[in-house]
C-alpha positions in Angstrom: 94.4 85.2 48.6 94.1 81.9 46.4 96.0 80.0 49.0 94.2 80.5 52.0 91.0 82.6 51.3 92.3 85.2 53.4 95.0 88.1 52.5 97.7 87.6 54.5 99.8 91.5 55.9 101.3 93.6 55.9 100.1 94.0 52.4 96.5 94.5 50.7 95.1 93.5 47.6 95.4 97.4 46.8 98.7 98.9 45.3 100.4 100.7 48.0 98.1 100.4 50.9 99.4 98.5 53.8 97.8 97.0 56.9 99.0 98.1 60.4 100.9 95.2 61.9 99.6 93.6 65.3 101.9 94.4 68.1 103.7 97.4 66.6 103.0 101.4 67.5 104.0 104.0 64.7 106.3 107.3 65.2 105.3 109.8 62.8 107.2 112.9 62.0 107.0 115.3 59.0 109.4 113.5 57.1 109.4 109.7 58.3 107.0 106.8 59.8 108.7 104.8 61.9 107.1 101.4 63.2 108.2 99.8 66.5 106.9 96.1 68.1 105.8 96.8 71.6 104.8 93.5 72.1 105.7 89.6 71.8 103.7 86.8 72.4 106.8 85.0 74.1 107.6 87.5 76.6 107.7 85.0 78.9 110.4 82.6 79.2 110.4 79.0 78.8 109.4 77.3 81.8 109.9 73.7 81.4 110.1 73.0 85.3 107.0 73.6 85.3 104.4 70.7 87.2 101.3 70.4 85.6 99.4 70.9 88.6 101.0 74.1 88.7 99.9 74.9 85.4 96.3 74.1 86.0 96.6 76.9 88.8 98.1 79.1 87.2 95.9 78.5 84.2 92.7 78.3 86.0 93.6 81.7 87.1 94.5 83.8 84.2 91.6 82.4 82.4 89.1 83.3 85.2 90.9 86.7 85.2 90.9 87.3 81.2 86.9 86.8 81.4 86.0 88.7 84.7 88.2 92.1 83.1 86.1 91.8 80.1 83.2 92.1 82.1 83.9 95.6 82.6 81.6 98.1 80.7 78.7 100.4 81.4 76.4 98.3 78.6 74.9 94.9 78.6 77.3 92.4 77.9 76.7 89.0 76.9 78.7 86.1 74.5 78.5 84.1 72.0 77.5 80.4 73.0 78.5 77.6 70.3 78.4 74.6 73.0 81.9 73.4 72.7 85.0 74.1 75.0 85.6 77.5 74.1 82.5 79.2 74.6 81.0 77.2 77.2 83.9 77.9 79.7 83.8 81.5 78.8 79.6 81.2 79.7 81.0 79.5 83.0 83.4 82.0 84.5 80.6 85.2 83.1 78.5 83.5 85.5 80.5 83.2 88.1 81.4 86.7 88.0 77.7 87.6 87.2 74.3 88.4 89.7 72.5 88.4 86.8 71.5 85.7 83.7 74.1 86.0 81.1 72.6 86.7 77.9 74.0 84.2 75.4 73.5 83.5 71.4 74.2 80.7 69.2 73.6 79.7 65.8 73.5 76.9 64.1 72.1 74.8 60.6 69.5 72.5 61.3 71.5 69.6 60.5 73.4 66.9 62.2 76.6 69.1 62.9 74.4 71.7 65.2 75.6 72.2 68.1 72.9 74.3 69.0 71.1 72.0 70.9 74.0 71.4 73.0 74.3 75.3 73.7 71.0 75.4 74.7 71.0 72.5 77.3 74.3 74.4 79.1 72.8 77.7 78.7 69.4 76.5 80.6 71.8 75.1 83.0 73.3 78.0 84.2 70.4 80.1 83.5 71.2 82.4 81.0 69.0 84.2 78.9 69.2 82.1 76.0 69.1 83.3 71.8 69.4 80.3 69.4 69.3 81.1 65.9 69.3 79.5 62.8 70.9 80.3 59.6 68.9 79.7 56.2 69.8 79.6 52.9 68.0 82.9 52.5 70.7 84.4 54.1 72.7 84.0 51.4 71.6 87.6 50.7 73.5 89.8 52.8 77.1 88.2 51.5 77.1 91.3 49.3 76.6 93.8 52.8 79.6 91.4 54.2 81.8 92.0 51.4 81.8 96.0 51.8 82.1 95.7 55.9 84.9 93.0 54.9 86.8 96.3 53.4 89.2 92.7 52.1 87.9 89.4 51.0 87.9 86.2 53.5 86.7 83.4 51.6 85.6 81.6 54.7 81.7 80.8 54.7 81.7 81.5 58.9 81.5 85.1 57.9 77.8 84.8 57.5 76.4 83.2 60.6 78.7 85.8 62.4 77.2 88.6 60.9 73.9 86.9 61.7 74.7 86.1 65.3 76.2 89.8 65.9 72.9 91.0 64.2 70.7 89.3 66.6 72.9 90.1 69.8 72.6 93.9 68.9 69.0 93.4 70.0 69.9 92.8 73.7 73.9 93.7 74.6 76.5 96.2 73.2 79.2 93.9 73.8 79.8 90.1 73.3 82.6 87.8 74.9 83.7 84.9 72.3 86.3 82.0 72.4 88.4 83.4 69.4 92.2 82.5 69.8 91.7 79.5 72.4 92.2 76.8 68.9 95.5 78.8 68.0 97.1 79.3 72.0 96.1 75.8 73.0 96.7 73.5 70.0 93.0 72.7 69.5 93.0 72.6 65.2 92.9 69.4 62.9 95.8 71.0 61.8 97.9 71.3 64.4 97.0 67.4 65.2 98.3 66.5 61.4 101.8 68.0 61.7 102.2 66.4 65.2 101.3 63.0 63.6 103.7 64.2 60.4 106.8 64.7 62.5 106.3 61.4 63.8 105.4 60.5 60.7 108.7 61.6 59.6 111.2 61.0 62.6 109.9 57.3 63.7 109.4 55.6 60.2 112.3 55.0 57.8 111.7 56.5 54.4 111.6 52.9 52.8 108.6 52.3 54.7 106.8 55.4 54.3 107.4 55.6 50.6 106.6 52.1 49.7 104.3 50.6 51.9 102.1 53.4 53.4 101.7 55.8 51.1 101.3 53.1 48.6 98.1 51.6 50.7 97.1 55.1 51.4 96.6 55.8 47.7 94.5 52.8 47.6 92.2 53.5 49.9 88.9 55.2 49.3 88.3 58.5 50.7 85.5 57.2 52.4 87.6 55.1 54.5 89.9 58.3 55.1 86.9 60.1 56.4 87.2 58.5 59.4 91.2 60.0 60.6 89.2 63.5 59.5 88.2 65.0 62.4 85.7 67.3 60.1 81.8 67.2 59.9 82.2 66.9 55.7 83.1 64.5 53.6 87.3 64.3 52.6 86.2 63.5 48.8 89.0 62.7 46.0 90.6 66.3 46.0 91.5 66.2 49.9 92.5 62.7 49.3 95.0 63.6 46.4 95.8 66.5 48.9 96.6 64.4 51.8 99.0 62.7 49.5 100.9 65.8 48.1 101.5 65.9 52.2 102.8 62.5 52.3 104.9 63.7 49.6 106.7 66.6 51.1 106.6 65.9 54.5 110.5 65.1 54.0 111.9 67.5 51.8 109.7 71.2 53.2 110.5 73.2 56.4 107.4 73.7 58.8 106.3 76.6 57.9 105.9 75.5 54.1 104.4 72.4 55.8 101.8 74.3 58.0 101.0 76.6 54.6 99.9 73.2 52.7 97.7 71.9 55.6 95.9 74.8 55.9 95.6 75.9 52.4 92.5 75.9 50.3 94.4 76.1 46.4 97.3 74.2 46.3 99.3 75.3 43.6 98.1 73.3 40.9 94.9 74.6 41.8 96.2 78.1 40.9 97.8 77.4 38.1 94.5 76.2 36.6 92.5 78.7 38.1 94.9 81.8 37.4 94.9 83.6 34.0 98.1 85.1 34.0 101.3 82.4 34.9 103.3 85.3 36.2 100.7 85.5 39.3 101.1 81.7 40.5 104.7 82.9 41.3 103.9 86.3 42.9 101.5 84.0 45.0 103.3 81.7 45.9 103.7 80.5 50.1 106.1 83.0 52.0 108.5 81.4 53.9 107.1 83.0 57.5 110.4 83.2 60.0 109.7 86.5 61.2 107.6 85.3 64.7 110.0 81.7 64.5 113.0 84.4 65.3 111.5 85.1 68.6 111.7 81.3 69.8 114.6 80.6 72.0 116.0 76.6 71.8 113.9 75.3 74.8 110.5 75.9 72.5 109.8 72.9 71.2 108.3 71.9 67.7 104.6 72.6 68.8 105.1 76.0 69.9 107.8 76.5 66.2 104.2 75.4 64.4 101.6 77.3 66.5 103.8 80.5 65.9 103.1 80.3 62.4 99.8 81.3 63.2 100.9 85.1 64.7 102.2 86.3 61.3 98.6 85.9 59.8 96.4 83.5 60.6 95.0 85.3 63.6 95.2 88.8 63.2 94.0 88.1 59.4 91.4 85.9 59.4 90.5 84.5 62.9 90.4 88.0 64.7 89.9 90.2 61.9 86.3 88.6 60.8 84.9 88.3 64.1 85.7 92.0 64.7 84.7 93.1 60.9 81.2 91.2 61.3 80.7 92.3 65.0 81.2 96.1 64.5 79.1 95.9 61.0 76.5 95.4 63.8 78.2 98.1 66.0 78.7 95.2 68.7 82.0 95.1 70.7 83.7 92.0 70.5 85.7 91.0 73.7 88.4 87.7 73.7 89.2 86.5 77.0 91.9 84.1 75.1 93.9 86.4 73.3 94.6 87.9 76.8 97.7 88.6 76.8 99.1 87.4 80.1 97.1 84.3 79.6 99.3 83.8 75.8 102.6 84.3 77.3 101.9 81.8 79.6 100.7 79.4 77.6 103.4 79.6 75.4 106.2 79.5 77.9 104.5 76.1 78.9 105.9 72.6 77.4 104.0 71.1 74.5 102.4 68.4 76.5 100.4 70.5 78.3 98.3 71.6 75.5 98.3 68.4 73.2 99.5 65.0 72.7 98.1 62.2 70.2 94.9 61.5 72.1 93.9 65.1 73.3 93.9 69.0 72.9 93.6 71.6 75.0 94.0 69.8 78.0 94.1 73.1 80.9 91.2 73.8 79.2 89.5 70.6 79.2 90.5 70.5 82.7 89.8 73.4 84.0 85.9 72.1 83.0 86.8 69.0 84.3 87.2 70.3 87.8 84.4 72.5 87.7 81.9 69.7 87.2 81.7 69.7 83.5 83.5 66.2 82.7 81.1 65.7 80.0 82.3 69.1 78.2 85.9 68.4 79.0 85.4 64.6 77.2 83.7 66.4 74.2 85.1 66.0 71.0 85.8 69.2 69.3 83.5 70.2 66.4 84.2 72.4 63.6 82.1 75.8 63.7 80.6 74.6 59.8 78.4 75.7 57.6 77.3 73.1 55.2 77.5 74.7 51.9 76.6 71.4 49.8 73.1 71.7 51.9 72.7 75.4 52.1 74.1 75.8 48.6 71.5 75.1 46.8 69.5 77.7 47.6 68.5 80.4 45.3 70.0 83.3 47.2 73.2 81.9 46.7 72.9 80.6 43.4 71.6 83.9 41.9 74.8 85.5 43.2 77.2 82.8 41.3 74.9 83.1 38.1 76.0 86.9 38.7 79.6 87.4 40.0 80.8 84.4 38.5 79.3 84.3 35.0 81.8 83.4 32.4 81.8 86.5 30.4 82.2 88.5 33.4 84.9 86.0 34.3 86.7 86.7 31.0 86.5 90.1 30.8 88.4 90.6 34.4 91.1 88.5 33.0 91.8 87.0 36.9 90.8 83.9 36.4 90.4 80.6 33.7 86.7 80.8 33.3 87.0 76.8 32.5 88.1 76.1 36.1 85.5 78.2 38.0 82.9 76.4 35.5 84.1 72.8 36.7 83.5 74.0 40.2 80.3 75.3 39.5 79.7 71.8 37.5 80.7 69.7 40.7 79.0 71.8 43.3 77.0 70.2 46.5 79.0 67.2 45.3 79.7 66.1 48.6 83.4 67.6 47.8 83.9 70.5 50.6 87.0 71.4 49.3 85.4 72.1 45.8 82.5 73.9 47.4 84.4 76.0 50.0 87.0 76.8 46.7 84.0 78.1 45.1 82.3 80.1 47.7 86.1 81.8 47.9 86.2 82.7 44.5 82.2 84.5 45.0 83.2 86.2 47.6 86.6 87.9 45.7 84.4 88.7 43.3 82.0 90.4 45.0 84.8 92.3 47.3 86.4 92.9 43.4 82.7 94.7 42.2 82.5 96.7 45.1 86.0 98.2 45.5 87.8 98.1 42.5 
């Protein structure tokens, strides 16, 4: 959980309780419990043939049927509408399979990463029925109703506006369509675009060069200056500077996997050794070397899909797929992804890397398929992190009355988890402009709230 604020199958934090892998069906007899995969997300083969106007068809048409199957149900539907790609071309196709206004929903911070305003303006476009919301710092005070409808922690802060945008959607529909899974089947992360730019990184500069001249200027520069290569609406601060240069540092010598862990981690592991009380744990916790999906790949998959099939194992079944259907049903709302369709994923990943990203885009069917709809300026749109603003909303008392609480130094202590000394610097350094720190912080509340109520 330290790692990546999430807890990655098929175990649990609880001794000898296991989660039921994605995929698989289960035979059980009196005397055994046998599990089976049923399904692969590269059931296709590799098609590298393929023309890219082709693609776009074939795209166009998988997508359009993903959304119009989900349409299916004898209750009001209706989707979640954050403005960006995703949603908005979700919003599109409903429409086009829809007499009626779509009902839609969006959330947002009142600050200057909102894209609720944007949501609106496409919503009023196509007519839809329209619910923007806005999450306070009041709100703070349901984190300990998310925890228990959690059933595991997920240190990501998302998890509240969800349960605050499923809340409000209960009012008007039973079920909601959403853009999880498009980032993760069409290359659309940060992440994805730094280990792109790290194999390069790697494979077109000698070692001289990136050893002693540009990591060298790198470490000079201020992280202010690095803000602008970070395609995130927060500031990098010292702490992802020094962790952009632990990258730098490994790029050569760790396998992809152990690269993609590092990118996307929140504790790296000098992190947990300061913030873990027992040294025996840092090692229990350590990365897992995740080769299990990579097995699947033939040799015609290139090193984008070897990357983005790191994120089967955990990432989405774990985190991505597993809050948005924990926070929906809390709200006894269905939650429906067109994305995670699965003829739509096999095709996407028998596709060559190109058509999905390259160094100046992502998600380019996507992106076109908008494009060719009459939505240029959507499919020109620079992605935006869904993002709460903690060092804004943090200083609320809703919040703060819960870290007095859950992460008082006594109570700390007493657990014997965690270095109270390290949780204190966080708290010392909070709504420092350092997401990192914040977000570390926030992770920590909520394993310590899931800790309370289950253990």
């Amino acid at each position: 959980f330290p790692s990546h604020d999430i807890v990655s199958g098929p175990e649990t934090l609880l001794k000898n309780v296991f989660k039921f892998p994605a995929g698989h069906y289960a035979l059980v007899t009196d005397s055994s419990f046998q599990l089976t995969k049923y399904w692969s997300p590269y059931n296709r083969k590799k098609d590298l043939s393929i023309s890219f106007k082709e693609a776009q068809i074939e795209f166009d048409r998988l997508f359009e049927e993903a959304v119009q199957k989900r349409l299916v149900a004898d209750v009001p539907v209706g989707a979640f509408l954050s403005g960006g790609l995703d949603s908005s071309a979700i919003v599109y196709a409903m429409k086009k399979f829809s007499n009626d206004p779509v009902e839609t929903f969006s959330v947002g911070f009142d600050w200057f990463g909102d894209e609720v305003d944007d949501a609106t303006k496409f919503a009023t476009h196509l007519g839809c029925n329209h619910h923007p919301l806005i999450c306070k710092s009041d709100d703070f005070k349901f984190l300990s109703d998310i925890a228990w409808h959690l059933d595991e922690p997920i240190g990501d802060p998302i998890v509240l506006p969800m349960y605050l945008l499923a809340k409000e959607a209960k009012k008007n529909v039973k079920v909601v369509l959403t853009g999880e899974g498009a980032d993760e089947v069409l290359a659309g992360y940060f992440p994805h675009k730094v280990l792109l730019l790290a194999n390069l990184y790697r494979t077109l500069l000698p070692k001289f060069l990136r050893r002693n001249i540009i990591k060298k200027f790198t470490e000079h520069l201020p992280a202010s200056t690095l803000n602008l290569l970070f395609d995130y609406p927060a500031s990098l601060g010292e702490k992802g500077k020094s962790k952009l240069l632990n990258f730098l540092d490994t790029v050569d010598t760790l396998p992809l996997s152990s690269q993609y862990r590092q990118v996307i981690s929140l504790f790296d592991e000098d992190d947990k050794k300061q913030l873990l009380a027992d040294p025996s744990l840092v090692n229990a916790w350590q990365n897992t070397e995740f080769i299990k999906t990579q097995n699947e790949l033939s040799e015609n998959h290139d090193f984008v899909d070897k990357f983005l099939s790191l994120q089967y194992f955990d990432w989405l079944p774990d985190d991505i797929l597993n809050k948005c259907d924990k926070m929906l049903m809390a709200n006894s709302i269905e939650g429906r992804v067109p994305f995670m369709d699965h003829d739509l994923v096999e095709f996407l990943n028998s596709l060559p890397a190109k058509m999905k990203i390259n160094l100046n885009n992502n998600k380019i069917l996507l992106r076109n398929y908008l494009k060719k709809n009459g939505y240029n300026f959507l499919a020109q749109r620079k992605k935006k992190a869904f993002y709460l603003p903690l060092d804004r909303m943090g200083q609320g008392k809703s919040l703060q009355s819960l870290m007095d609480h859950y992460l008082d130094p006594g109570r700390i202590k007493k657990a014997g988890l965690f270095k109270e000394e390290y949780i204190e610097r966080l708290k010392s350094q909070q709504n420092s402009g350092e997401f990192i720190n914040d977000k570390q912080l926030f992770s920590i509340l909520m394993f310590e709230i899931w800790r309370e109520k289950f253990l």
